[in-house]
DRENVEXFI-373296 format. One record per residue (C-alpha): residue number from 0; x, y, z. Coordinates in steps of 0.5 Angstrom, whole numbers, plus 500, padded with zeros to 3 digits. Layout:
<recs>
NUM, X, Y, Z
...
</recs>
This chain:
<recs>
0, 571, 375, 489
1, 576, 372, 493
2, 576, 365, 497
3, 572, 366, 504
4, 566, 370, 501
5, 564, 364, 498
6, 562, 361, 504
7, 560, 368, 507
8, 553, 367, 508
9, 548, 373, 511
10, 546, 370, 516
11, 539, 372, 519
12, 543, 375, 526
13, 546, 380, 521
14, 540, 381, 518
15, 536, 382, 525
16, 540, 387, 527
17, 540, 391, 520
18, 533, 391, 520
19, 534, 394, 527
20, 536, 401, 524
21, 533, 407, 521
22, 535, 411, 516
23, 543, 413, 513
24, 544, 408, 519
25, 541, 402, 515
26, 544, 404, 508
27, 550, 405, 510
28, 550, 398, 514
29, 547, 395, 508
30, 552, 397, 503
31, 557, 396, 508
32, 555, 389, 510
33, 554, 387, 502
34, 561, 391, 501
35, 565, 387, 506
36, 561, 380, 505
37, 563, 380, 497
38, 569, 384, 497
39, 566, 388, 493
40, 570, 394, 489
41, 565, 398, 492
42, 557, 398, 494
43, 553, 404, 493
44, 546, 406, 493
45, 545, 411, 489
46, 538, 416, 490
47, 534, 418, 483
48, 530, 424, 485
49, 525, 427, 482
50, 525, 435, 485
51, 529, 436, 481
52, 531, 431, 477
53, 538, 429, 480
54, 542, 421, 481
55, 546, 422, 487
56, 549, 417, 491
57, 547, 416, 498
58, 551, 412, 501
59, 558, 409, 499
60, 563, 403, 502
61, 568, 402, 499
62, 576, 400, 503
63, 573, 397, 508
64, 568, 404, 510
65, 563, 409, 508
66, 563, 414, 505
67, 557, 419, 506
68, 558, 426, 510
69, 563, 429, 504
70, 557, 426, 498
71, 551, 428, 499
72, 548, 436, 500
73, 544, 433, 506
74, 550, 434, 510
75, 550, 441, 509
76, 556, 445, 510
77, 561, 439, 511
78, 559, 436, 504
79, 559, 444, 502
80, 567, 445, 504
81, 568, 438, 501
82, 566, 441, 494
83, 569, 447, 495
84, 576, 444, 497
85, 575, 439, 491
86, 576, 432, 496
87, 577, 426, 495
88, 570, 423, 496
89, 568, 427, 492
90, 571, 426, 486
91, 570, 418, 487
92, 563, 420, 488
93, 562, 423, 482
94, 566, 416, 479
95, 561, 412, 482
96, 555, 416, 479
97, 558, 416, 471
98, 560, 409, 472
99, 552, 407, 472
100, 549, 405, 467
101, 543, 410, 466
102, 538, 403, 463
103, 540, 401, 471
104, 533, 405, 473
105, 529, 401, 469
106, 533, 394, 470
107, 537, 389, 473
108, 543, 390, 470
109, 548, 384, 472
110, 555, 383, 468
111, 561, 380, 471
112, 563, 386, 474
113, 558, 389, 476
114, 550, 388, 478
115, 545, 394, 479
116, 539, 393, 482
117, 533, 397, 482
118, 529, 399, 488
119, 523, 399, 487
120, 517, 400, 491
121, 510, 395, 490
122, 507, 400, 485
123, 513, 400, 480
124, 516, 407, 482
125, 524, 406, 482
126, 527, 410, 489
127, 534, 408, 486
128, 539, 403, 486
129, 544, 398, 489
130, 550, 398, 485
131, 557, 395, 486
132, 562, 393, 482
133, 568, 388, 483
134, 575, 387, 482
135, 576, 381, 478
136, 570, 378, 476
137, 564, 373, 478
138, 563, 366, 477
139, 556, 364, 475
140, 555, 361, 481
141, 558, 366, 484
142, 554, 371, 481
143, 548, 368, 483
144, 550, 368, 490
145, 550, 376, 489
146, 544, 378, 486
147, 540, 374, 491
148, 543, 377, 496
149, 543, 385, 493
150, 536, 384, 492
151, 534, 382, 499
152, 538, 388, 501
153, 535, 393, 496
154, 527, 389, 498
155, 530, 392, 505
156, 532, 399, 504
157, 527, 402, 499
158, 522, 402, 505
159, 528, 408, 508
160, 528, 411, 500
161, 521, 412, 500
162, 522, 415, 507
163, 527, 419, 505
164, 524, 421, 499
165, 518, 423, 503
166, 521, 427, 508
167, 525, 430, 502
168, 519, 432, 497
169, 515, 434, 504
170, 521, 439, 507
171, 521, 441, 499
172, 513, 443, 500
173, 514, 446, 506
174, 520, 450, 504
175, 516, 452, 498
176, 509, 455, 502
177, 514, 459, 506
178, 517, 462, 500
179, 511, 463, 497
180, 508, 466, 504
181, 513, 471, 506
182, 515, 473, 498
183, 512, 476, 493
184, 511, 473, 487
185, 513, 478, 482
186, 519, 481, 485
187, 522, 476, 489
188, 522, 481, 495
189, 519, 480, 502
190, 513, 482, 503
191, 509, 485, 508
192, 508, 480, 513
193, 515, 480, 514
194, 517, 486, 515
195, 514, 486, 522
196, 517, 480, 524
197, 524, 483, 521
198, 524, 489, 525
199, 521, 485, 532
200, 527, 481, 530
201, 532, 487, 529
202, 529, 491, 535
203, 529, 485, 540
204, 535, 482, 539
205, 540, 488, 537
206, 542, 496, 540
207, 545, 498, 533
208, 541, 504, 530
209, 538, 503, 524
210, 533, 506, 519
211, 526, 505, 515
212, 525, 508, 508
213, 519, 507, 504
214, 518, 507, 497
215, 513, 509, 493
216, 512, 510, 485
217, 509, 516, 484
218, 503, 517, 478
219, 504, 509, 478
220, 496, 508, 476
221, 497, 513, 470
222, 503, 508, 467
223, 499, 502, 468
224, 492, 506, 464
225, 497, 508, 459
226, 501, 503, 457
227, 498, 496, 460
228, 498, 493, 467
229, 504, 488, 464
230, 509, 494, 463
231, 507, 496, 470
232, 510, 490, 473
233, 516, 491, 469
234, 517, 498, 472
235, 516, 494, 479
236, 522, 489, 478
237, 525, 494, 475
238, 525, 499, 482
239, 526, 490, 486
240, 532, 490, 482
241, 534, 497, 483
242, 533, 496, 491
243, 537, 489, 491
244, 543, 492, 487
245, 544, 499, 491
246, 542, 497, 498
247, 549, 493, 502
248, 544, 489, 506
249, 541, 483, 504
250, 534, 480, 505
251, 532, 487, 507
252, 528, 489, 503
253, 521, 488, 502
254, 514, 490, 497
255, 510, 492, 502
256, 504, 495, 497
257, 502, 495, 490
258, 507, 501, 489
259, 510, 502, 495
260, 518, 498, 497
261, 521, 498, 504
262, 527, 497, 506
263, 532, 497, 512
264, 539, 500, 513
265, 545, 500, 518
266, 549, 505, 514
267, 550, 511, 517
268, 548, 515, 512
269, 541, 513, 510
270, 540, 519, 505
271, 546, 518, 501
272, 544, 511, 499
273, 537, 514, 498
274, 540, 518, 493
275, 543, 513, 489
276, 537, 509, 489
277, 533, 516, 485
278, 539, 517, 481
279, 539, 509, 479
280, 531, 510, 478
281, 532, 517, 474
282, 535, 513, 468
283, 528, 510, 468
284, 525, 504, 465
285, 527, 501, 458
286, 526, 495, 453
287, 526, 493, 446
288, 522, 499, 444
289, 520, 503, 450
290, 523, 508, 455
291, 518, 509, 460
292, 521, 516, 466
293, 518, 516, 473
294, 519, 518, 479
295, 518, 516, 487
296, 519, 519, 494
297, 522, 516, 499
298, 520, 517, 507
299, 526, 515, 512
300, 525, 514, 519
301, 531, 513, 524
302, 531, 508, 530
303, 537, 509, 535
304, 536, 502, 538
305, 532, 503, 543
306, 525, 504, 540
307, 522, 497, 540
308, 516, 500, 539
309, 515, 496, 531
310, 508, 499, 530
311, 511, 506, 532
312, 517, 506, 527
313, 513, 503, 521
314, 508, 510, 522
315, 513, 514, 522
316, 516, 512, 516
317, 509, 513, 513
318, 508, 520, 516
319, 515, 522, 513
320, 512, 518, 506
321, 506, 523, 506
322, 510, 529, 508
323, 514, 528, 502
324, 508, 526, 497
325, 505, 533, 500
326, 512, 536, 497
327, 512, 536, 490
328, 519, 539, 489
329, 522, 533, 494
330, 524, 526, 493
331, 526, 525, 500
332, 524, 527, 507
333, 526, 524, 514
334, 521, 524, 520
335, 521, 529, 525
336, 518, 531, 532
337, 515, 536, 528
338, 511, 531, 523
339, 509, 527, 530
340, 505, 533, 533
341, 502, 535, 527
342, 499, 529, 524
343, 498, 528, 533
344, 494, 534, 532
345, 491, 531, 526
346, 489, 524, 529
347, 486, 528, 535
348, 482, 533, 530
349, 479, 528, 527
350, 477, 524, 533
351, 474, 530, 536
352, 470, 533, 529
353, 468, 524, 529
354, 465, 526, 535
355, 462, 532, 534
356, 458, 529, 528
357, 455, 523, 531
358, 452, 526, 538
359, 446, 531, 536
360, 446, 539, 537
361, 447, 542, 542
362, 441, 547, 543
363, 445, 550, 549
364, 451, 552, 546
365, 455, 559, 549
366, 458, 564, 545
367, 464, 561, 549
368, 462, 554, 549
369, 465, 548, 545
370, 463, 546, 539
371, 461, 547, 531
372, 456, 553, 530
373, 455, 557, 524
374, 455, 566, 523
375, 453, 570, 518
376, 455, 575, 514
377, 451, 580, 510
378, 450, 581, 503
379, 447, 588, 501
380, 444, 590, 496
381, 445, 598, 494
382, 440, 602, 497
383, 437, 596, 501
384, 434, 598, 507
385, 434, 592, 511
386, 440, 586, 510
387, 435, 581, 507
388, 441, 575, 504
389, 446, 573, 508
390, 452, 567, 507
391, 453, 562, 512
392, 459, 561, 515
393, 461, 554, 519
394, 466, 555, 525
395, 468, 550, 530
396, 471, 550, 537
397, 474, 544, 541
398, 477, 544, 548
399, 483, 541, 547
400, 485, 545, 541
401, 480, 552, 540
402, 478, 556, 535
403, 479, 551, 528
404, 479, 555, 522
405, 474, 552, 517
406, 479, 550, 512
407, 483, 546, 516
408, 476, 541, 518
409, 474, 541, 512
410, 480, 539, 509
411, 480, 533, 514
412, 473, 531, 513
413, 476, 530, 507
414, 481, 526, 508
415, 477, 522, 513
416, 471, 521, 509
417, 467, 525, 514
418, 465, 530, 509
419, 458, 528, 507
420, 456, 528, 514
421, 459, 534, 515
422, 455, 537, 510
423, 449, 534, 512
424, 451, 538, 519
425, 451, 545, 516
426, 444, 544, 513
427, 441, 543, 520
428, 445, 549, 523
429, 443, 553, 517
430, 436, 551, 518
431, 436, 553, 525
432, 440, 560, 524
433, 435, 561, 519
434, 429, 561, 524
435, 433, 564, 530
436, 434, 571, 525
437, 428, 570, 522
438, 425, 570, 529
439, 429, 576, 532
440, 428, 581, 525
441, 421, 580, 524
442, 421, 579, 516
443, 423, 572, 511
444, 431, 573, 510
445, 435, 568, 505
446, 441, 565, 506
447, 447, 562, 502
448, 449, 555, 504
449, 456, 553, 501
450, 457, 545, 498
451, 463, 542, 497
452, 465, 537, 491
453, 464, 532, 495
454, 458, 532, 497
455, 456, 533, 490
456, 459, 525, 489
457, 453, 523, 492
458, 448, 528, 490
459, 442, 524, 491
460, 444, 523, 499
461, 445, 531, 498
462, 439, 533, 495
463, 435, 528, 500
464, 437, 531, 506
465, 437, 538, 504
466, 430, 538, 501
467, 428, 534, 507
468, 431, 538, 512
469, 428, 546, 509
470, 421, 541, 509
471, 421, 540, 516
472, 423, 547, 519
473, 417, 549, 514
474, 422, 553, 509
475, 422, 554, 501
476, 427, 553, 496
477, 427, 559, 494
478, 429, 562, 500
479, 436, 559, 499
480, 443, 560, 495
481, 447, 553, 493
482, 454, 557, 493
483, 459, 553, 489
484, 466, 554, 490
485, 469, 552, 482
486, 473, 547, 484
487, 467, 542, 484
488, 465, 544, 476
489, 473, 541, 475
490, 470, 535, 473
491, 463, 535, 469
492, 459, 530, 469
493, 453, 528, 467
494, 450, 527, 475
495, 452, 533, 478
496, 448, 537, 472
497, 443, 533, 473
498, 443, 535, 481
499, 444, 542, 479
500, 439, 543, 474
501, 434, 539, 479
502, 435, 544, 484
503, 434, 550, 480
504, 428, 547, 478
505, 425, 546, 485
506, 427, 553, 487
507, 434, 554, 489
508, 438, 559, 486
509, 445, 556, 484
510, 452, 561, 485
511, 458, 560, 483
512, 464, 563, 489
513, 471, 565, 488
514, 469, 566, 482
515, 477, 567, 478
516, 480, 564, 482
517, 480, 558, 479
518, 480, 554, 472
519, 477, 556, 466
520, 472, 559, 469
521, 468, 562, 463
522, 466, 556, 461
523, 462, 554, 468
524, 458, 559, 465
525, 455, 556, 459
526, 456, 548, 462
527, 452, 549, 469
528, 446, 552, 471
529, 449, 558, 475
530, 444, 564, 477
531, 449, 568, 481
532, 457, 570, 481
533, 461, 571, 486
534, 467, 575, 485
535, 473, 573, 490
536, 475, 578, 495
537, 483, 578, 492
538, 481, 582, 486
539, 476, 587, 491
540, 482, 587, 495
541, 487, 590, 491
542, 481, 593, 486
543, 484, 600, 489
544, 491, 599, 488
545, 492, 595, 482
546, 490, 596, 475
547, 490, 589, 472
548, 484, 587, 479
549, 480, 593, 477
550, 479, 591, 469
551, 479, 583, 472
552, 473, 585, 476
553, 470, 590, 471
554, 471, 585, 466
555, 467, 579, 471
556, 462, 586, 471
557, 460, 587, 463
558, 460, 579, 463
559, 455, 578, 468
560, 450, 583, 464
561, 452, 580, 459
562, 449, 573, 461
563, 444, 576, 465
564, 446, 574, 472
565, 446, 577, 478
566, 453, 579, 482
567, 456, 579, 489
568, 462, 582, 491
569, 466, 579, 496
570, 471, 583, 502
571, 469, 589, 501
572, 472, 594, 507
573, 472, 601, 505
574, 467, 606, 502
575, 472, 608, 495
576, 471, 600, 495
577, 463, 601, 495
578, 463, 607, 492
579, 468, 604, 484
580, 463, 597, 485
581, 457, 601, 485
582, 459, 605, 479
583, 462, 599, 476
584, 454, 596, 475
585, 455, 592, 482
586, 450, 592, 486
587, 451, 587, 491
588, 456, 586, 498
589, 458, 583, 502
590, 464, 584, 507
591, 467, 587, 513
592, 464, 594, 511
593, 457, 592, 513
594, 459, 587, 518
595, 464, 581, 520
596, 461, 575, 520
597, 457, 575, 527
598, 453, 569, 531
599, 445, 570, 528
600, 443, 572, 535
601, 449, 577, 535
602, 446, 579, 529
603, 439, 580, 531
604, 441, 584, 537
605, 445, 589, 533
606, 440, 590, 528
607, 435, 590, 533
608, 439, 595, 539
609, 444, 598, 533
610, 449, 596, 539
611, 456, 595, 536
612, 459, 590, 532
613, 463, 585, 536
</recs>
């Protein structure tokens, strides 16, 4: 320390004005002023921080200046470019940290050519510490002098360390919920949430086309229940890391359900890059001792920069998912304008059916008006004077799209979780056709009445309603038939049994449709309790034609003898038809050789007027 600084004192102005200043301000003057008062080598302050574990150094003064900006990764990219550069400062910082002695965060260290200070805060924790060092070395008095002054600086500044440290730790925090809020846990992909506000950001700010894939893992919930929910995260981050490895853009992909991934892509062709990620996929998930192959399909939807409808390109990324989800051969389908109008068509069908359910019947409908109505077909018993038993029919006319065939509503009831309700429809139809034909011939008829799988899930609800219904119209269990279709029986359960058997009891005959058409249909025979076969219309069709159909329908003939159960030929249309049922030992009939299908007045007028069927 050379002759002048020992008279230096720190006066109260200098001190004033330092008490003045915020933040790296303050520290840099403070090392500064202690610099240049004691002609140190160097004065230094030296941050301990704690997330993460790290020493680094704050501020530096050393050759009459400070060193900062080149120091420490708070300054960003000018500290960035100086490690990438290897600069100078950076170097010499580094210096400065090794020389410290790693005991000066627990104590005041002082020597003749050096002294750290911890600086500490009331309750004992230590932000870090004041070091400098000396060129030629301290006098007792001299030292003195200098710890008194370094701990007055270092009572100053741990005021701006604890600042710093909690703007630090609270900019970490935030930094962190942001992560934990817009990432997903599991594959460190972007979630949800962001892939909305990813794409407002594309759309607004840019014209450049693009396209949205979804990804989804087929049969995912199988891998799961066969080998364990961990092995089933493990093939999630297997197809996170496919996704990261495979697509040229960063920060575009995202995990958007359990087992669905979407992400975005500039290239101009967006189904080459979906076909490597299925080749990448194709190799399957392996470890140590497992290999586990799957597959997915992926839906791509193409924006050319000018839609900015989010919603919209999102929907119709989902449609082409579904579409290809339908296709079991296709692993990958672009949206159209086709699947636009279909699933408009489909959105607007299920509006109206939703519609159609919640108002009450209508006691005026026309012929040609709109709306759902039922017609019934005769089933004809050999030499039967009089038809007597008739299956009811649903049909369903809309004003904006017309006639609807009863495979497509059904279906959407469905899909839309309507089919309770619309079963629950059909029984009152059913009720009030049966008074109308009742009314119009004269005699008791019985009538056949179609239940779906679906309405059986709740068979309680079913059984409830259906009992209830018959009641009020003052009709008995006997004078209808339950027709199942087989796929209601494709999986046994004690409850639909139950239900079945109860129904059998209270009256109601039990028929089996479509009887062949289905699987393992012998065995329905034994497990259900079932009255009556159908025998579907695709053998009677051919029954004439084709050797294998008439010993299938022969075959279902000597089986219903055997068993002891009544049978009903479906689709008949021509006398050599009836004629070989006939002898074949069938004597029930149903098909357009009797009739169509016909409204239940249309039925009465021509059963009454012999007029001709129309």
């Amino acid at each position: 320390m050379t002759q002048h600084t020992q008279n230096g004192e720190i006066n109260t102005e200098r001190i004033g004005r330092l008490l003045k200043l915020e933040g790296v301000d303050l520290l840099e003057s403070a090392a500064l002023t202690l610099h240049q008062i004691f002609d140190t080598q160097y004065t230094s302050i030296i941050e301990k921080k704690y997330f993460p574990d790290q020493i680094v150094p704050l501020v530096i003064a050393h050759s009459g200046h400070v060193l900062h900006d080149k120091i420490n990764a708070r300054h960003g990219h000018i500290y960035q470019q100086a490690v990438n550069q290897k600069h100078p400062d950076c170097s010499f910082a580094q210096y400065v940290v090794q020389s410290l002695p790693t005991s000066a965060f627990r104590q005041e260290i002082t020597s003749q050519n050096s002294i750290a200070i911890p600086t500490r805060t009331q309750s004992g924790e230590v932000m870090g510490v004041l070091f400098s060092t000396f060129t030629s070395p301290l006098s007792p008095t001299q030292q003195q002098e200098v710890i008194k002054h370094h701990q007055l600086f270092a009572d100053i500044i741990i005021y701006t360390l604890r600042e710093m440290w909690f703007n630090d730790r609270s900019e970490q925090l935030v930094n962190q919920l942001s992560y934990e809020v817009s990432h997903d846990s599991l594959t460190g992909l972007l979630n949800r949430s962001c892939l909305s506000d990813t794409l407002e950001s594309i759309t607004q700010q840019s014209v450049t086309p693009f396209s949205v894939a979804l990804l989804d893992i087929n049969s995912f919930k199988a891998i799961n229940d066969q080998h364990g929910n961990y092995i089933g995260d493990k093939v999630l981050q297997f197809v996170a890391e496919t996704l990261r490895r495979t697509l040229p853009e960063n920060n575009l992909t995202f995990r958007t359900a359990g087992n669905e991934f979407t992400f975005i892509t500039y290239h101009s062709d967006p189904i080459s890059i979906c076909e490597q990620i299925l080749a990448k996929i194709k190799q399957g998930y392996s470890s140590v001792d497992i290999k586990i192959d799957f597959e997915v399909c992926i839906g791509i939807a193409r924006s050319k920069g000018d839609n900015k409808d989010v919603e919209q390109i999102i929907f119709n990324t989902s449609l082409a998912l579904k579409e290809c989800k339908q296709s079991p051969d296709t692993h990958i389908q672009c949206y159209d304008t086709h699947l636009r109008f279909r699933y408009q068509r489909k959105a607007e069908l299920i509006a109206a059916l939703r519609s159609e359910l919640e108002n009450p019947i209508s006691n005026y409908l026309t012929p040609n008006g709109n709306g759902m109505y039922v017609v019934a077909q005769p089933i004809v018993s050999q030499g039967e004077k009089r038809w007597e038993y008739f299956e009811v029919l649903t049909r369903w006319k809309t004003a904006q799209h017309g006639d609807i065939s009863p495979v497509e509503f059904i279906q959407l009831a469905e899909e839309s979780g309507l089919i309770v309700e619309l079963g629950e429809r059909i029984i009152e139809l059913v009720c009030r056709a049966k008074k109308t034909l009742e009314q119009g011939l004269g005699y008791k008829i019985k009538l056949g009445i179609n239940c779906s799988a679906h309405e059986l899930t709740d068979s309680k609800r079913y059984i409830s309603y259906l009992t209830r219904a018959i009641k009020q119209h003052h009709f008995a269990a006997n004078e209808f038939v339950i027709e199942l279709t087989e796929t209601v029986l494709l999986s046994p359960t004690q409850e639909t049994k139950a239900a079945l058997n109860y129904l059998r009891e209270q009256g109601f005959t039990i028929a089996l449709d479509d009887f062949g058409t289905g699987y393992s249909s012998l065995n329905y025979i034994h497990s259900y309790p079932i009255d009556c076969i159908k025998i579907d219309a695709t053998f009677i069709r051919n029954l004439l034609t084709n050797s294998t159909s008439e010993s299938v329908v022969w075959l279902i003939v000597q089986l219903a003898h055997r068993l002891d159960v009544s049978l009903v030929a479906e689709g008949v249309e021509k006398q050599e038809q009836l004629e070989k049922l006939h002898a074949m030992g069938c004597d029930k009939i149903q098909g357009y050789f009797y009739s169509p299908p016909m409204r239940p007045e249309a039925i009465v007028s021509y059963v009454t007027h012999s007029e001709p069927l129309a």
